[in-house]
Structure formats: C-alpha cells, structure tokens
LUMLUMDREN-2810 file (N, C-alpha, C; in Angstrom, 1 decimal):
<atoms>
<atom><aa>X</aa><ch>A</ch><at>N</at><xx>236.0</xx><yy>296.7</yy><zz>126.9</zz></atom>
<atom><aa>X</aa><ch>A</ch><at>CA</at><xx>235.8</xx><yy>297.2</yy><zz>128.2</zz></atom>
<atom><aa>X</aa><ch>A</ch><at>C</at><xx>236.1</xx><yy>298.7</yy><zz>128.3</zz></atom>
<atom><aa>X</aa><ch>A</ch><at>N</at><xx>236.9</xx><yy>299.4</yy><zz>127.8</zz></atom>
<atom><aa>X</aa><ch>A</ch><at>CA</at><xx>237.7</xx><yy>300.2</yy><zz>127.6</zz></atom>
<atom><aa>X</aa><ch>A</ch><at>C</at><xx>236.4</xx><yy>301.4</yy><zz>127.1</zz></atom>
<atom><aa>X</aa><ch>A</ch><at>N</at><xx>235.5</xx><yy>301.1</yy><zz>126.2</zz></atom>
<atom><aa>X</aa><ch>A</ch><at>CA</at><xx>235.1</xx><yy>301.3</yy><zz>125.3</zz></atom>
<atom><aa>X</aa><ch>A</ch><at>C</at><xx>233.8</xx><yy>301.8</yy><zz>125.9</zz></atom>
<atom><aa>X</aa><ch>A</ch><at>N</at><xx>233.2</xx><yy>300.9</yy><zz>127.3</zz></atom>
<atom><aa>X</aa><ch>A</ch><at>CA</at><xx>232.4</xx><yy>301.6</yy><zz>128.2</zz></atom>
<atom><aa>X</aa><ch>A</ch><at>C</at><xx>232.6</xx><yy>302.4</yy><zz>129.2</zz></atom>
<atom><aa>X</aa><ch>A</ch><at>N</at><xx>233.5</xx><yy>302.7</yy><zz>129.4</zz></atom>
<atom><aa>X</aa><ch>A</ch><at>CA</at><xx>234.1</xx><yy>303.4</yy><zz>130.1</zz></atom>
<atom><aa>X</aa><ch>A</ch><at>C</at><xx>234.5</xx><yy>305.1</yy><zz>129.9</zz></atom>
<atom><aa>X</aa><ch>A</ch><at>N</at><xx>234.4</xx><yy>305.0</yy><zz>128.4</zz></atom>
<atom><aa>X</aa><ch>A</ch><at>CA</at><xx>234.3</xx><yy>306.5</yy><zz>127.9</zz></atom>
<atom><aa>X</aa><ch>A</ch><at>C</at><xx>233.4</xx><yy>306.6</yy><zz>127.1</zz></atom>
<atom><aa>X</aa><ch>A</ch><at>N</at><xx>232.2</xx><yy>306.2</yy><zz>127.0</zz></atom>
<atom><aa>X</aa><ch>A</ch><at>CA</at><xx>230.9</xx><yy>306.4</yy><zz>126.9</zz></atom>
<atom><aa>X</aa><ch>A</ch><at>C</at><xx>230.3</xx><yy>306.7</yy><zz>128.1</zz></atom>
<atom><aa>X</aa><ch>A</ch><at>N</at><xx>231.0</xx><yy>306.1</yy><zz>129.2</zz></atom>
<atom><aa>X</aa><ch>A</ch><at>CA</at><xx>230.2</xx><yy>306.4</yy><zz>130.3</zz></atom>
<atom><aa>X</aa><ch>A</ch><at>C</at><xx>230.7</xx><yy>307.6</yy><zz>130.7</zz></atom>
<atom><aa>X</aa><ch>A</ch><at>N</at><xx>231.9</xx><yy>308.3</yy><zz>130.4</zz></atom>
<atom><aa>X</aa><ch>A</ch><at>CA</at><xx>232.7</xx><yy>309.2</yy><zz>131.1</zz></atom>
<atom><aa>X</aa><ch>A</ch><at>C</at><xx>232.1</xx><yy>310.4</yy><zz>129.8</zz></atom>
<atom><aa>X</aa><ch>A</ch><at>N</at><xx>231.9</xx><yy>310.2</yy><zz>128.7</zz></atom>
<atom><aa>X</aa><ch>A</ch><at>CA</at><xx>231.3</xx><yy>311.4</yy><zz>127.8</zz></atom>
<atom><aa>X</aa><ch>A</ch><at>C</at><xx>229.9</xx><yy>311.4</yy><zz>128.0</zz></atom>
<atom><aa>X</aa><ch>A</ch><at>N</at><xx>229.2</xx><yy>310.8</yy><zz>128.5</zz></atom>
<atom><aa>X</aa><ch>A</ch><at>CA</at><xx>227.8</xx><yy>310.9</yy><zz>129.0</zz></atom>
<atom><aa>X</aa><ch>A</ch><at>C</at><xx>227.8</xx><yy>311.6</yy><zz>130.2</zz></atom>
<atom><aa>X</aa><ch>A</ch><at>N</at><xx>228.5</xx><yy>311.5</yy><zz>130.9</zz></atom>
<atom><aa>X</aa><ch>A</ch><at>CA</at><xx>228.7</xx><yy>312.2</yy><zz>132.4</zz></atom>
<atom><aa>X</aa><ch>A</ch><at>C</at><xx>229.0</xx><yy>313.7</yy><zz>132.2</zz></atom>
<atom><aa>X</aa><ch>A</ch><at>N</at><xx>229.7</xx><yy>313.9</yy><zz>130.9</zz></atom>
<atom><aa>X</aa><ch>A</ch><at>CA</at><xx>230.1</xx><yy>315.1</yy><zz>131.2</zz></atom>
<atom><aa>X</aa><ch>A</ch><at>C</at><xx>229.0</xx><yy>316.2</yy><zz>130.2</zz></atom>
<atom><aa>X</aa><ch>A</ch><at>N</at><xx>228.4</xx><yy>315.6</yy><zz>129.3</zz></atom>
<atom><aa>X</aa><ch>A</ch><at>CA</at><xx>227.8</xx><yy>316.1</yy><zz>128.5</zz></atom>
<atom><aa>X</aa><ch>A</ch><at>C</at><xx>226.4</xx><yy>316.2</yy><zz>129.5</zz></atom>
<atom><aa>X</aa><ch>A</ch><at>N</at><xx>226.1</xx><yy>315.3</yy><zz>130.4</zz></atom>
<atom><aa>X</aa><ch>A</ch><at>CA</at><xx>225.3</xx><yy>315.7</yy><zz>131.7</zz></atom>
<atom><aa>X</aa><ch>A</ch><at>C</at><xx>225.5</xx><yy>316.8</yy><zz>132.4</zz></atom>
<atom><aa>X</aa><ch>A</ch><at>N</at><xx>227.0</xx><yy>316.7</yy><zz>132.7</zz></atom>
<atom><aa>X</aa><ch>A</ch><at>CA</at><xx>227.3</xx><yy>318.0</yy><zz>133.6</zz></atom>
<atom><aa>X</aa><ch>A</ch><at>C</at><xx>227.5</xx><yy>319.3</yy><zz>133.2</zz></atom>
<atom><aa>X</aa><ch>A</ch><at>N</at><xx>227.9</xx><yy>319.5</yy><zz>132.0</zz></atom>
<atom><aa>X</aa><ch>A</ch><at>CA</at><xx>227.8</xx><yy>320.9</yy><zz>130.9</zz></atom>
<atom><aa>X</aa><ch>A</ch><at>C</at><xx>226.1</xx><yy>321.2</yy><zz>131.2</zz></atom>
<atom><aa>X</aa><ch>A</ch><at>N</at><xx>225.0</xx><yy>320.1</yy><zz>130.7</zz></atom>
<atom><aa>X</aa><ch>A</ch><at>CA</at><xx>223.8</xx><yy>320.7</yy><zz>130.0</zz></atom>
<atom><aa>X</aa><ch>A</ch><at>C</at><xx>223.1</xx><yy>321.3</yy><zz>131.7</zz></atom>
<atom><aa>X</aa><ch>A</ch><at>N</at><xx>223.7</xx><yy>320.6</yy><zz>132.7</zz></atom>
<atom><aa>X</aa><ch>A</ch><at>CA</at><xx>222.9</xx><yy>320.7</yy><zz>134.0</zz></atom>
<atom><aa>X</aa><ch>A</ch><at>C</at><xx>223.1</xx><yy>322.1</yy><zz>134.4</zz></atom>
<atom><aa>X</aa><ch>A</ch><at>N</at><xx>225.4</xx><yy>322.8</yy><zz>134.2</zz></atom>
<atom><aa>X</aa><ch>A</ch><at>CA</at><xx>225.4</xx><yy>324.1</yy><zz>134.4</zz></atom>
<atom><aa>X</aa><ch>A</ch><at>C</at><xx>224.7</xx><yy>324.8</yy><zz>133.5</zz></atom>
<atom><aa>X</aa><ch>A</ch><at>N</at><xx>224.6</xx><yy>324.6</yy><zz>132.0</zz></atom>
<atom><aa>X</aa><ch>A</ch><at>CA</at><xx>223.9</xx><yy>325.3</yy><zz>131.6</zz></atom>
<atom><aa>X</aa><ch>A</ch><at>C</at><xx>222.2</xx><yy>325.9</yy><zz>132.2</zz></atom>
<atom><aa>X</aa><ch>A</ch><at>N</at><xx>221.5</xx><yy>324.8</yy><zz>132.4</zz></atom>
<atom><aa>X</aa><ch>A</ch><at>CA</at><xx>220.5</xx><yy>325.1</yy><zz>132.9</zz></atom>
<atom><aa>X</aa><ch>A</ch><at>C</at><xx>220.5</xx><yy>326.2</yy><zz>134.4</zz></atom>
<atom><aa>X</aa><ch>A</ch><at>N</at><xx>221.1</xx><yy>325.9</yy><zz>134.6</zz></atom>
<atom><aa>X</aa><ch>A</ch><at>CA</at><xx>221.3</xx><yy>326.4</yy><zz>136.2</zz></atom>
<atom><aa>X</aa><ch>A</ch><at>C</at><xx>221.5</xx><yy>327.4</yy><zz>135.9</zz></atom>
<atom><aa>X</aa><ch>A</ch><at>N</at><xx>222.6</xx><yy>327.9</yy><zz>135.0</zz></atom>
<atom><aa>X</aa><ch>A</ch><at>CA</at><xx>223.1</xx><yy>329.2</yy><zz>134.2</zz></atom>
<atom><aa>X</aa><ch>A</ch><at>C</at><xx>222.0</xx><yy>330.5</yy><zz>134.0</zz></atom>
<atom><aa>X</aa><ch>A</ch><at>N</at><xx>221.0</xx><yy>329.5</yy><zz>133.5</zz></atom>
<atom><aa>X</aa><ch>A</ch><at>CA</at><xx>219.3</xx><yy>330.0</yy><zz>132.6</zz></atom>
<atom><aa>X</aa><ch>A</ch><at>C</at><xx>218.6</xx><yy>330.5</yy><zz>133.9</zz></atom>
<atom><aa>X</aa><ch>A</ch><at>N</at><xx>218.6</xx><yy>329.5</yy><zz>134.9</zz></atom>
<atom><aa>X</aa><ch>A</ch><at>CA</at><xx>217.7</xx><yy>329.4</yy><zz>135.8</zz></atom>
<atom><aa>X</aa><ch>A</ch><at>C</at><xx>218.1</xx><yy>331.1</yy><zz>136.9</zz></atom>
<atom><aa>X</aa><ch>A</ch><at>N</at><xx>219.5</xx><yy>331.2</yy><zz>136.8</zz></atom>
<atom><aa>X</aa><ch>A</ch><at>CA</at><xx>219.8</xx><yy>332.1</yy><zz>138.1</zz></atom>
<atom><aa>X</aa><ch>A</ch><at>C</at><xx>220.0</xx><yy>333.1</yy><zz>136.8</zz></atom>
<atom><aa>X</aa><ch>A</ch><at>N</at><xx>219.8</xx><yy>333.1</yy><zz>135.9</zz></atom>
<atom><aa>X</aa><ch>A</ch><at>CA</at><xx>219.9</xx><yy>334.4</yy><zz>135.2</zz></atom>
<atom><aa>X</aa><ch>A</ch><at>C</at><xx>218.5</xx><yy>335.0</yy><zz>134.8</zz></atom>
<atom><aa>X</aa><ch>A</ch><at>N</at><xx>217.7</xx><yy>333.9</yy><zz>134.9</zz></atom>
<atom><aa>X</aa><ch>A</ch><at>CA</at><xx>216.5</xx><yy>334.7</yy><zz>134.5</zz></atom>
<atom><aa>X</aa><ch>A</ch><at>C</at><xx>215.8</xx><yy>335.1</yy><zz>135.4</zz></atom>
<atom><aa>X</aa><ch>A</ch><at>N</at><xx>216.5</xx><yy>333.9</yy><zz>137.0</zz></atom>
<atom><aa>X</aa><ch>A</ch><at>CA</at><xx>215.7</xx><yy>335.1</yy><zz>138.0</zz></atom>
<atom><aa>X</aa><ch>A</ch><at>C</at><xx>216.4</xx><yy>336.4</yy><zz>138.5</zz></atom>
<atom><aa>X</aa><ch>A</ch><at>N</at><xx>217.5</xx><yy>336.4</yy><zz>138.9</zz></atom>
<atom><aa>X</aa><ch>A</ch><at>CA</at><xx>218.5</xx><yy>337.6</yy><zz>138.6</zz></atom>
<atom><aa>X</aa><ch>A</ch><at>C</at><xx>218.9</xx><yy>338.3</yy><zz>138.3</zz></atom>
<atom><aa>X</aa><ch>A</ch><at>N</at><xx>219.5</xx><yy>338.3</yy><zz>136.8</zz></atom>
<atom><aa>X</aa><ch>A</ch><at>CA</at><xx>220.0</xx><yy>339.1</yy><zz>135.8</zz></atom>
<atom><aa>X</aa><ch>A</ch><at>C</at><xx>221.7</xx><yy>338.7</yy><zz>136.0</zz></atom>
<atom><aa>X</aa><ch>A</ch><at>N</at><xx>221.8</xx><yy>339.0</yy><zz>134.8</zz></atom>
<atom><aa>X</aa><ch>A</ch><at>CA</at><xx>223.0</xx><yy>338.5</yy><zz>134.6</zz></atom>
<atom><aa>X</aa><ch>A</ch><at>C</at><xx>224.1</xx><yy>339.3</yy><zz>135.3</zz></atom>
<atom><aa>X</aa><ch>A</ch><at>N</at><xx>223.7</xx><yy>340.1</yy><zz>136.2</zz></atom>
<atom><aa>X</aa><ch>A</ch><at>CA</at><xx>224.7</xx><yy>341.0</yy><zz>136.9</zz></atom>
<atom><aa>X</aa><ch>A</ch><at>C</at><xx>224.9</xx><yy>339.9</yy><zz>138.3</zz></atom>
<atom><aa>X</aa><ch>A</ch><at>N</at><xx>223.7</xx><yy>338.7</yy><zz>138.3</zz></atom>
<atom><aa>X</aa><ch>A</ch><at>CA</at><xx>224.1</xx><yy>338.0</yy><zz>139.3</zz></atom>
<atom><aa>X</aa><ch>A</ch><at>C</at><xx>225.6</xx><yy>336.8</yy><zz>139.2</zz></atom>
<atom><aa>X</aa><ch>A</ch><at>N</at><xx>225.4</xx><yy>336.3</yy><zz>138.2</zz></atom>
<atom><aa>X</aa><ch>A</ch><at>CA</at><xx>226.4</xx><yy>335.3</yy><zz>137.4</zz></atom>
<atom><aa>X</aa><ch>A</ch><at>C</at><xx>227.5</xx><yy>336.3</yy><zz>137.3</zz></atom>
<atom><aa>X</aa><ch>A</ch><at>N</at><xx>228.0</xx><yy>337.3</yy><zz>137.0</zz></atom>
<atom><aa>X</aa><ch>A</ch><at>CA</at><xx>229.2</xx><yy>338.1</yy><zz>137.0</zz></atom>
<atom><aa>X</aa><ch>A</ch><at>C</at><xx>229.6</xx><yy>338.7</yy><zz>138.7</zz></atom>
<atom><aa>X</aa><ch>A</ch><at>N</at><xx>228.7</xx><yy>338.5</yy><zz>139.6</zz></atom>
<atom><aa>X</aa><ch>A</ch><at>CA</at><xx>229.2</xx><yy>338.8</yy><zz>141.2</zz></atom>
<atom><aa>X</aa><ch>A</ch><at>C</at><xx>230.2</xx><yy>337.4</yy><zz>141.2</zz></atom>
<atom><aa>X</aa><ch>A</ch><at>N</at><xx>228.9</xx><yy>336.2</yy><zz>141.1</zz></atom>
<atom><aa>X</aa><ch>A</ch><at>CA</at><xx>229.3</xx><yy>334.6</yy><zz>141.5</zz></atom>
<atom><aa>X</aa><ch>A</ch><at>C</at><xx>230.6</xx><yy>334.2</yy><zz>140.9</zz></atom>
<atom><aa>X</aa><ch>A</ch><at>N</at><xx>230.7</xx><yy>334.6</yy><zz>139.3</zz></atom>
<atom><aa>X</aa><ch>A</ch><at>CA</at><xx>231.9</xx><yy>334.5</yy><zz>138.9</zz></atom>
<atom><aa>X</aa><ch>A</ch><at>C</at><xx>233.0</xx><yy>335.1</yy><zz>139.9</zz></atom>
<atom><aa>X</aa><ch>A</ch><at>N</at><xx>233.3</xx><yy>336.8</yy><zz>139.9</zz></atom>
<atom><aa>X</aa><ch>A</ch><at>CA</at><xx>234.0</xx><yy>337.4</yy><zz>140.6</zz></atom>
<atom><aa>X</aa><ch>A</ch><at>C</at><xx>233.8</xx><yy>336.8</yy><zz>141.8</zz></atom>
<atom><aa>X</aa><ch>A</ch><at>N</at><xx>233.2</xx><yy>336.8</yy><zz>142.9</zz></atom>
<atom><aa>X</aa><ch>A</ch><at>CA</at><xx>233.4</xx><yy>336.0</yy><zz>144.0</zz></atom>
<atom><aa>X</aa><ch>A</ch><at>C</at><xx>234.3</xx><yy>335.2</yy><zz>144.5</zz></atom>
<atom><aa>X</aa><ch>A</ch><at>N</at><xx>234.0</xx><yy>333.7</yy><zz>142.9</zz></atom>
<atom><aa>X</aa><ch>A</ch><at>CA</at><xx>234.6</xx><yy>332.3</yy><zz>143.7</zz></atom>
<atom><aa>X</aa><ch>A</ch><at>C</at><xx>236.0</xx><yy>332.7</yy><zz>142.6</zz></atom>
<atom><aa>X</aa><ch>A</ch><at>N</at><xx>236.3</xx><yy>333.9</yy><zz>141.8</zz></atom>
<atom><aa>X</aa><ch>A</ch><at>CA</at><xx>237.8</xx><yy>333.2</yy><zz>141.0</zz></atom>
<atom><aa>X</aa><ch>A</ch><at>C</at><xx>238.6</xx><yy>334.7</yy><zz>141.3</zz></atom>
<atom><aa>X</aa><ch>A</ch><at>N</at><xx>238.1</xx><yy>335.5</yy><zz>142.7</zz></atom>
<atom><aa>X</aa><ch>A</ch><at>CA</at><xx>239.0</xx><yy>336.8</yy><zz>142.6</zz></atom>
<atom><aa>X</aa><ch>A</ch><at>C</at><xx>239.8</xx><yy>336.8</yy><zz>144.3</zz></atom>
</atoms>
C-alpha cells in the first residue's frame, strides 16, 4: 500500500518539475530571460 503511494507522490512531482520547466521555456522565449529574473525578484524580494 505504502508502495503506491510514493509512486504516486514521485509521479506528481516529476509532473510538476517538467510542467515548471516548460512554462520556464514558454515565458522565456516569449520574453527573454530578463522576464523570469523581474518574476523571480518580484515574488522572493
């Protein structure tokens, strides 16, 4: 039982890594990477 439960929980996250990554791709290549470095500064300053 145990055993589905962190397959489901390493599938979730290896989901949620590859989705920021994309998104990452997505607002950087419409943007430029000076956009991702505002967003960063923004939400952690």
């Amino acid at each position: 039982m145990t055993a589905g439960w962190r397959s489901l929980l390493l599938w979730s996250a290896v989901a949620t890594i590859v989705a920021l990554i994309g998104v990452s791709f997505v607002l950087w290549g419409l943007n430029g990477p000076a956009y991702l470095i505002d967003l960063f500064e923004a939400y952690c300053t």
